[in-house]
VEXDREN-2710 file (C-alpha; in Angstrom, 1 decimal):
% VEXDREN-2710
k/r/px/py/pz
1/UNK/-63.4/-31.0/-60.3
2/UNK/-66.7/-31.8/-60.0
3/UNK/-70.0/-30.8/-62.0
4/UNK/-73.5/-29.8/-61.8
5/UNK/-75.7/-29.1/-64.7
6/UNK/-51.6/11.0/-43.1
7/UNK/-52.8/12.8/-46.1
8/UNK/-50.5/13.5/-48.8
9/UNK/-47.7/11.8/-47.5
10/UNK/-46.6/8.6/-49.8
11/UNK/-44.9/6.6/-47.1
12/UNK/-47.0/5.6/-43.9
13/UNK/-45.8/5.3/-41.0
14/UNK/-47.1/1.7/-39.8
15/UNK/-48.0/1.9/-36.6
16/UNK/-50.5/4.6/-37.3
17/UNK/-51.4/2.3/-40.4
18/UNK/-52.2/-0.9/-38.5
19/UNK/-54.2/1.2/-36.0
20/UNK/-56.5/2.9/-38.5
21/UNK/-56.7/-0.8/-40.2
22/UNK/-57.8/-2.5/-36.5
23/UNK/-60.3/0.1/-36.7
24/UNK/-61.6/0.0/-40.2
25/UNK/-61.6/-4.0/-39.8
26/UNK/-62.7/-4.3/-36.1
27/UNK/-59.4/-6.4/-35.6
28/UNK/-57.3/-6.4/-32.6
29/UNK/-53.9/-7.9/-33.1
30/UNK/-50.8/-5.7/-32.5
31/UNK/-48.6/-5.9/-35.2
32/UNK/-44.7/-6.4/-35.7
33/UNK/-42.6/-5.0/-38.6
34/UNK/-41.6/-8.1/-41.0
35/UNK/-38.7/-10.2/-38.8
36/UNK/-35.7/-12.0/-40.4
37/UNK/-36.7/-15.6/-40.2
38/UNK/-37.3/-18.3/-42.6
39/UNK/-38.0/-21.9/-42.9
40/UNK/-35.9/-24.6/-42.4
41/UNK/-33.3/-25.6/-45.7
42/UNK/-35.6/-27.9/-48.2
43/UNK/-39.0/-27.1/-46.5
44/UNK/-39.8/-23.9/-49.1
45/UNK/-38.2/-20.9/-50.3
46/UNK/-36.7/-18.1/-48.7
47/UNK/-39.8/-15.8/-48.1
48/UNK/-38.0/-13.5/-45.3
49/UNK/-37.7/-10.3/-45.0
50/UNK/-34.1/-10.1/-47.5
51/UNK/-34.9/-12.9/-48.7
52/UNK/-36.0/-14.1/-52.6
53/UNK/-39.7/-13.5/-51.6
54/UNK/-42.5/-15.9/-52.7
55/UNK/-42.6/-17.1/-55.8
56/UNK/-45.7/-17.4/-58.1
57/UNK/-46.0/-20.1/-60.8
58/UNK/-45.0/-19.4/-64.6
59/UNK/-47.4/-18.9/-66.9
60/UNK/-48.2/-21.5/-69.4
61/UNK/-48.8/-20.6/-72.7
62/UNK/-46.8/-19.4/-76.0
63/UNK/-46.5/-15.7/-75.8
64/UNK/-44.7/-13.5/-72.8
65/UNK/-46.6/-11.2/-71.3
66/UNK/-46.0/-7.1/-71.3
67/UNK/-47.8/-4.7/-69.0
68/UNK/-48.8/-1.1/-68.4
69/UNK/-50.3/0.3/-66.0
70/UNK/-53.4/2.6/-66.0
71/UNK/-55.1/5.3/-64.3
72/UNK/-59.0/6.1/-65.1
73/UNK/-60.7/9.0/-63.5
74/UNK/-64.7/8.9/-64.4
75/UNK/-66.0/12.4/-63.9
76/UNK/-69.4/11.6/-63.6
77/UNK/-69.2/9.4/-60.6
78/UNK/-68.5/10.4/-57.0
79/UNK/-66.7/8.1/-54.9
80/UNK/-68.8/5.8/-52.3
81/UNK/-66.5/5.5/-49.8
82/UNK/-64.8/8.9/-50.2
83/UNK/-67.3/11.6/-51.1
84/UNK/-64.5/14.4/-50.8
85/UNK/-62.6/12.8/-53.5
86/UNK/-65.2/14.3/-55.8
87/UNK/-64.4/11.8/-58.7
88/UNK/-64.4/7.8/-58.9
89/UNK/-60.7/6.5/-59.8
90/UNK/-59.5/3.4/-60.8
91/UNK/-56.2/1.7/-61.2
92/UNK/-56.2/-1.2/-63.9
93/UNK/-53.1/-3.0/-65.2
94/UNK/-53.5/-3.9/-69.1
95/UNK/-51.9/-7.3/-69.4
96/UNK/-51.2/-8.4/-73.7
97/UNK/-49.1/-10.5/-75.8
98/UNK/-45.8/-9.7/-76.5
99/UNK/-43.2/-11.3/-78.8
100/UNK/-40.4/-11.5/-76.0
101/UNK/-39.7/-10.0/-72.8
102/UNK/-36.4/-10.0/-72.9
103/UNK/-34.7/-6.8/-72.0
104/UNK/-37.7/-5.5/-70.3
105/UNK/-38.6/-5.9/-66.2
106/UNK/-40.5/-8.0/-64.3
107/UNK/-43.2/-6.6/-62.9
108/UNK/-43.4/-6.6/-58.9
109/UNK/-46.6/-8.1/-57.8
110/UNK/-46.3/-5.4/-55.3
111/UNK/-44.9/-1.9/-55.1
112/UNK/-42.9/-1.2/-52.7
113/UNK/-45.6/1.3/-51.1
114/UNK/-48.1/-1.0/-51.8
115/UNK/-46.0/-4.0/-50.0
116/UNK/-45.2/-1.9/-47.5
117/UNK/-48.7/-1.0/-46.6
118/UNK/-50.2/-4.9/-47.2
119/UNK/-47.3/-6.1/-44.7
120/UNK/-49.7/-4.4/-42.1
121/UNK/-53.2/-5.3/-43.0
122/UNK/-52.3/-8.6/-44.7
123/UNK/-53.3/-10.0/-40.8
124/UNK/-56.4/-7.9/-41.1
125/UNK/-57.6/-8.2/-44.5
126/UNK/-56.6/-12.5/-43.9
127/UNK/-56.4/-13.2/-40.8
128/UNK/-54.1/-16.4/-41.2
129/UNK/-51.9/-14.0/-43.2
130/UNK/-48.6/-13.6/-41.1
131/UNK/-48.0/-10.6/-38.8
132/UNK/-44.7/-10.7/-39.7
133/UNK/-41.6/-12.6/-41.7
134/UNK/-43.0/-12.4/-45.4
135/UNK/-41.0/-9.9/-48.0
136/UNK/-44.0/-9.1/-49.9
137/UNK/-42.0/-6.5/-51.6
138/UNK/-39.8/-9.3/-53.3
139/UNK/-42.6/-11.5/-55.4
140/UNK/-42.2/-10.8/-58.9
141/UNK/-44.9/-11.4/-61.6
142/UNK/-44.0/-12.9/-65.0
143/UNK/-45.0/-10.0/-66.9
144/UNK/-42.4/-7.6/-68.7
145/UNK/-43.3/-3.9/-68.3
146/UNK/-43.4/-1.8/-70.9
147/UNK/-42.8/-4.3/-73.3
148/UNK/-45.1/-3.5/-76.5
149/UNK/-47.8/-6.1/-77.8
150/UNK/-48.1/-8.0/-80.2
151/UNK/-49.9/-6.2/-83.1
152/UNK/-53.6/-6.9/-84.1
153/UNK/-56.6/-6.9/-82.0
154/UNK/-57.3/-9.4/-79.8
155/UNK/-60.5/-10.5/-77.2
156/UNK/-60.2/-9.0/-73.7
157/UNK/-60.9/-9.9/-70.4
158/UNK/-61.8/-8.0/-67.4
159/UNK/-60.5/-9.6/-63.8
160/UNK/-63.0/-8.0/-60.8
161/UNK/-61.1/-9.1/-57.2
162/UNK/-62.5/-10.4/-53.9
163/UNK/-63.4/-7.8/-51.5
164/UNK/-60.5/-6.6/-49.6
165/UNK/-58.2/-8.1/-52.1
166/UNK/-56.4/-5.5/-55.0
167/UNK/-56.1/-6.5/-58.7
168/UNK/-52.2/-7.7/-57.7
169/UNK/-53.7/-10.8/-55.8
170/UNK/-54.8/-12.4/-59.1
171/UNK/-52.0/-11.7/-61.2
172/UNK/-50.7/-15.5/-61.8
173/UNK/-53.9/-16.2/-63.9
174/UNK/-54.4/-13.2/-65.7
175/UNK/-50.8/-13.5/-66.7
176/UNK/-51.2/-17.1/-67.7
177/UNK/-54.8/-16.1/-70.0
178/UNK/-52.3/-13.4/-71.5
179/UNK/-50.0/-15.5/-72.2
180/UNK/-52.7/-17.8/-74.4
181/UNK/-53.6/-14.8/-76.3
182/UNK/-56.4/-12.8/-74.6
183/UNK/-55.6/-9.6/-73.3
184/UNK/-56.0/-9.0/-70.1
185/UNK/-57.1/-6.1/-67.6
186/UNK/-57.0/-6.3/-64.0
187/UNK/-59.2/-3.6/-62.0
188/UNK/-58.8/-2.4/-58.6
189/UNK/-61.8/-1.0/-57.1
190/UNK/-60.7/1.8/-54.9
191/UNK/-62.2/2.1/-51.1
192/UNK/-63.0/-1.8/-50.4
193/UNK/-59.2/-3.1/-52.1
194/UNK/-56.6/-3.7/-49.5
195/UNK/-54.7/-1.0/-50.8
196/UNK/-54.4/0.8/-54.4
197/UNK/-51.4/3.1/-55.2
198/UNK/-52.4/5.9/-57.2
199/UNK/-49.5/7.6/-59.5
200/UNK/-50.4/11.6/-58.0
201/UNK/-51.7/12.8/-55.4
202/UNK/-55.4/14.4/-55.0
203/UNK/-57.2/16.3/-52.7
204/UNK/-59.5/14.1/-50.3
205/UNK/-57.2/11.0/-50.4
206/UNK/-53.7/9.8/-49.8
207/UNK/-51.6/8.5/-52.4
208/UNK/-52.2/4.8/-51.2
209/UNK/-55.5/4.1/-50.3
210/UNK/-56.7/1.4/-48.1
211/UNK/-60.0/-0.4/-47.5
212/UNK/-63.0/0.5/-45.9
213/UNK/-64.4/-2.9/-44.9
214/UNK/-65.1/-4.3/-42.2
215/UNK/-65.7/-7.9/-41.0
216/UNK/-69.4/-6.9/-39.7
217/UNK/-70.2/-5.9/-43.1
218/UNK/-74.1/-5.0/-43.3
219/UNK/-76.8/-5.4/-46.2
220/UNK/-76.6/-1.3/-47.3
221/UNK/-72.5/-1.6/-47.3
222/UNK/-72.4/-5.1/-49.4
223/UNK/-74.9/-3.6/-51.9
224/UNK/-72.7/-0.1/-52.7
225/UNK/-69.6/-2.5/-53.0
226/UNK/-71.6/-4.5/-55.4
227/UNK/-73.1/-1.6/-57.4
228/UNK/-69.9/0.0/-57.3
229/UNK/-67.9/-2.5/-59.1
230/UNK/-70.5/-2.9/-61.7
231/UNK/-70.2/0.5/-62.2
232/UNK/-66.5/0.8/-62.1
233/UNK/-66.2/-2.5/-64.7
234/UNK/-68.6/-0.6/-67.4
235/UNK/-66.8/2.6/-67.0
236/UNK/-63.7/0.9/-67.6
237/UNK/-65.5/-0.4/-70.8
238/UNK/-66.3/3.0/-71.6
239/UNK/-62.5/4.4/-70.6
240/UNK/-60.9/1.8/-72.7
241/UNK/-62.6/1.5/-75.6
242/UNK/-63.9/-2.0/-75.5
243/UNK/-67.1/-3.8/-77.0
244/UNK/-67.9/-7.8/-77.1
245/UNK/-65.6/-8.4/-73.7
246/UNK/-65.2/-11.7/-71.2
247/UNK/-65.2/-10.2/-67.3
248/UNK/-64.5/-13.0/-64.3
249/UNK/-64.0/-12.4/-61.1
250/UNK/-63.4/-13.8/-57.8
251/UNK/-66.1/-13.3/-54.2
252/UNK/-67.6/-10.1/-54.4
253/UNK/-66.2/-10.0/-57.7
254/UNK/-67.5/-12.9/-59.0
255/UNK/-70.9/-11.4/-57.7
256/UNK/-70.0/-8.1/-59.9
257/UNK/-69.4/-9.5/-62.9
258/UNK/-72.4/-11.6/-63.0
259/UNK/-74.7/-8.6/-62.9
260/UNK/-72.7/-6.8/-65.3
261/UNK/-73.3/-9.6/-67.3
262/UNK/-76.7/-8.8/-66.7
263/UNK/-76.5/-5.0/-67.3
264/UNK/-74.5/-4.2/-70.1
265/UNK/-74.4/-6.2/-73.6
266/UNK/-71.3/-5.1/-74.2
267/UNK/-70.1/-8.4/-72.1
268/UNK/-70.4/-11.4/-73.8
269/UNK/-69.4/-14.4/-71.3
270/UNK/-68.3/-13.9/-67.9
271/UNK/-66.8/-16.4/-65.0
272/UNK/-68.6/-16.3/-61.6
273/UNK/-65.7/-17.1/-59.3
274/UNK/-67.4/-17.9/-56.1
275/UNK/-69.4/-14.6/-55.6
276/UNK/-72.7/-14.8/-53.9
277/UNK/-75.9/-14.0/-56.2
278/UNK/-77.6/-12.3/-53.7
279/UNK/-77.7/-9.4/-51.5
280/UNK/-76.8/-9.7/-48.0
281/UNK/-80.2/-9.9/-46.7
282/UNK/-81.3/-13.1/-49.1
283/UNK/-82.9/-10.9/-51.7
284/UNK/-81.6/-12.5/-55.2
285/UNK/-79.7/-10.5/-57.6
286/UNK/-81.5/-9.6/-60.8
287/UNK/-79.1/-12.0/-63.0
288/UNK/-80.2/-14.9/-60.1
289/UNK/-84.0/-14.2/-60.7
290/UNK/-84.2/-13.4/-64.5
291/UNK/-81.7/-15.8/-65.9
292/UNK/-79.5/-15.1/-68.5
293/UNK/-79.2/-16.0/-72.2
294/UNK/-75.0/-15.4/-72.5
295/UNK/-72.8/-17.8/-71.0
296/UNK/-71.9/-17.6/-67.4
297/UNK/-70.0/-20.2/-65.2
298/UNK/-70.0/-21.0/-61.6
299/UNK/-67.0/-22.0/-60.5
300/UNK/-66.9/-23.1/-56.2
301/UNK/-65.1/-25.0/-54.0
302/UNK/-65.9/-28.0/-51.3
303/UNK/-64.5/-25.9/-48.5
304/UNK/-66.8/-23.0/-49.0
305/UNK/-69.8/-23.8/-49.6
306/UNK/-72.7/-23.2/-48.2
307/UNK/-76.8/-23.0/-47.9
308/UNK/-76.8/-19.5/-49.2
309/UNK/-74.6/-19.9/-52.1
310/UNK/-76.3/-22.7/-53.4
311/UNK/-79.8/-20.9/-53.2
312/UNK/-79.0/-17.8/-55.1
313/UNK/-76.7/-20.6/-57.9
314/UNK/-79.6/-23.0/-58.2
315/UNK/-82.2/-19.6/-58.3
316/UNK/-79.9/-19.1/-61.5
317/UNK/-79.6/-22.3/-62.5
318/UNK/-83.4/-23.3/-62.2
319/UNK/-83.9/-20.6/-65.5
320/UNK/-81.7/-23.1/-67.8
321/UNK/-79.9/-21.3/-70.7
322/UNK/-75.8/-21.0/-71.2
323/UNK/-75.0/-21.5/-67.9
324/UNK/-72.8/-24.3/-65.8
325/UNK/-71.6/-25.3/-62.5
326/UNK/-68.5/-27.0/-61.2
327/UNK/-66.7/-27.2/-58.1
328/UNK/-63.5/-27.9/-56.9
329/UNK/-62.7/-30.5/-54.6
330/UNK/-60.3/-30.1/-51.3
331/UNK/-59.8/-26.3/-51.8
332/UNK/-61.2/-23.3/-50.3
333/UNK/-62.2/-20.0/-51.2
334/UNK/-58.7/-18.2/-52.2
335/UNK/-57.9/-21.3/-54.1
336/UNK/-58.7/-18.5/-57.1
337/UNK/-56.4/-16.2/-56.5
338/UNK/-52.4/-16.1/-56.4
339/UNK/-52.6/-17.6/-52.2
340/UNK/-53.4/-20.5/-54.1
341/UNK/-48.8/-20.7/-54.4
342/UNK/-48.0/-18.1/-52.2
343/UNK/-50.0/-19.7/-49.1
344/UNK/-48.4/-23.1/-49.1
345/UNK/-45.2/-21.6/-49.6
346/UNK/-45.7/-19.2/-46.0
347/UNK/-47.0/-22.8/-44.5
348/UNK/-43.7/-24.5/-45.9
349/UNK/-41.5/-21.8/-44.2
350/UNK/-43.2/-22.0/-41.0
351/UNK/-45.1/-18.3/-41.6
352/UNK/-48.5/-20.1/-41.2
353/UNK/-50.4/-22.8/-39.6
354/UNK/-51.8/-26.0/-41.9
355/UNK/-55.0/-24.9/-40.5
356/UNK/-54.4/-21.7/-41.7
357/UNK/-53.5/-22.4/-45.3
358/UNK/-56.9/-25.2/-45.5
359/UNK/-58.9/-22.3/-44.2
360/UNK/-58.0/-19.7/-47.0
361/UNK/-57.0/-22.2/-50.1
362/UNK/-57.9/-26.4/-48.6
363/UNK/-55.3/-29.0/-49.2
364/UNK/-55.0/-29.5/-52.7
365/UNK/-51.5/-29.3/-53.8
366/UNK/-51.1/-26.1/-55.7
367/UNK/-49.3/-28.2/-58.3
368/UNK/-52.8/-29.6/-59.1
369/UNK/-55.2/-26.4/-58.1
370/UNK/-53.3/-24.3/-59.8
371/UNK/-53.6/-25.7/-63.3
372/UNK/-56.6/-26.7/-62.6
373/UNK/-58.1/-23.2/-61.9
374/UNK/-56.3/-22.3/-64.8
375/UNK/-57.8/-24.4/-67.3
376/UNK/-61.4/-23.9/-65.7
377/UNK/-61.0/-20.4/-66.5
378/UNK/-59.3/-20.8/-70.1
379/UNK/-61.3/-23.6/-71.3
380/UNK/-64.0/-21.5/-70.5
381/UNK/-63.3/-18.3/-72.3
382/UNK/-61.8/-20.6/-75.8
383/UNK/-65.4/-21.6/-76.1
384/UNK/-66.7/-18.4/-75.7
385/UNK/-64.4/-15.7/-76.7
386/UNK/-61.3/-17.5/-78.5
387/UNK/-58.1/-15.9/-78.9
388/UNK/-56.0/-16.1/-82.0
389/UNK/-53.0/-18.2/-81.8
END
């Protein structure tokens, strides 16, 4: 690490999936349904279809880790990429403290739906993502649903995800934060997610939505997702009751929670994740050209940068106040999220290419990035918004 200052139907059929996806996406590969093969004895674990699934790493800290799921409906909004809907939705998934788990189950990373839908855009959404093979079904988190928090109040932070990724793609390091004492709250932002599972069904949308995006993305489309999720994190303020909060995020997400930082004073400290600070078409951000006086972090990699991240970080920069760099060395953009473990494993049993996994999370083993993304993030937020132990 290195510093400087079919509507209303709940299952879809996926063929019709994958073609609306190749659409939406402007992708062209033909996809299989998952195939029974895994890698060879020794080489990783059993990630086939039937098999254990992908495992993601343990959190690290004192407490387990209950978790309930949410459903927020803001009235006031209409939805950007779904006008018909008539309202904007969100699907969050509270993450605190708990004395024990025990007795209580593990949360699936993914639902079955929502696994069942991901197995045909994970291609799409990633392209190094395998067609086929993975049981995404069968990853488990570490946290206990339903299993009631500890008492007292406690800091929380708010996790923003890349665009085209749900909430469920950084579950490993919001569980671990939880499991220091913070509680956590994962958002999905509906219409540019992969997919989000919603617990009814509503007119103008399908029980599981998927994403909008495509890989031609223009300046007007990357500014609604931006505004959007700014929008959608301080509603979820609003909806949940919540004052003096931490938000990070992760690409696009990143990029949100720095202008909420900006917006509302409700957030104390956020964690830029590798998000852009500018529009698509070079014009900063209002956090990049004004500065800020609460403490942000910038947090890269080697294998992503580039000319126009570092212009819009060093426009932010240049203003000075509570506000740091550091990048990680030998990784790659998704080196945030949970492909940070569940990439090397798919490489390990022959699901991806080594090119593949440098491309989405570098070399670094994830017995090293992982902890070390970990502690980035906590470090952070104990200086800024402690926990009680």
């Amino acid at each position: 690490m290195t510093s400087h200052h079919a509507p209303t139907r709940r299952t879809v059929a996926r063929g019709g999936l994958a073609g609306a996806a190749a659409l939406l996406l402007g992708a062209t590969p033909a996809l299989t349904a998952p195939a029974a093969a895994s890698g060879p004895a020794g080489s990783g674990p059993d990630v086939a279809s039937g098999g254990r699934g992908i495992r993601l790493p343990a959190p690290t800290g004192p407490y387990a880790v209950g978790a309930t799921v949410r459903h927020l409906v803001d009235p006031s909004r209409n939805d950007p990429w779904a006008p018909e809907i008539g309202v904007r939705e969100l699907m969050v998934t509270v993450l605190r403290p708990t004395a024990t788990g025990r007795g209580f189950p593990r949360m699936p990373q993914l639902t079955p739906g929502a696994a069942e839908v991901f197995t045909a855009l994970a291609p799409l959404v990633r392209p190094h993502l395998p067609a086929a093979g993975a049981d995404w079904a069968a990853t488990l988190t570490h946290a206990r649903t339903g299993a009631p928090p500890l008492p007292g109040r406690r800091p929380v932070l708010l996790y923003s995800p890349g665009g085209g990724d749900s909430r469920a793609m950084g579950s490993s390091l919001a569980i671990d934060l939880a499991s220091h004492g913070w509680t956590v709250v994962t958002v999905d932002h509906p219409g540019d997610a992969s997919e989000v599972e919603f617990p009814d069904e509503r007119p103008g949308r399908d029980p599981i939505r998927t994403t909008v995006l495509r890989p031609d993305m223009d300046a007007g489309t990357f500014r609604t997702m931006i505004d959007t999720r700014v929008a959608d994190l301080r509603f979820a303020l609003d909806a949940l009751g919540l004052d003096r909060v931490g938000l990070y995020g992760h690409s696009a997400g990143g990029t949100a929670v720095a202008q909420a930082l900006h917006e509302d004073p409700r957030v104390a400290a956020a964690v830029n994740l590798e998000g852009y600070l500018d529009w698509a078409d070079g014009t900063l951000l209002p956090v990049a050209r004004e500065g800020t006086d609460r403490p942000l972090l910038l947090a890269g990699t080697d294998g992503f940068r580039d000319d126009r991240l570092d212009r819009s970080w060093w426009a932010l920069l240049a203003h000075g106040g509570p506000v740091a760099r550091r990048q990680l060395a030998d990784s790659d953009h998704w080196v945030f999220t949970d492909y940070a473990a569940l990439v090397p494993q798919l490489q390990a049993a022959g699901l991806m290419t080594a090119a593949g996994r440098a491309e989405m999370v570098g070399t670094l083993d994830p017995r090293v990035s992982v902890p070390a993304v970990r502690k980035l993030v906590r470090s952070f937020f104990a200086r800024h918004l402690p926990a009680p132990r």
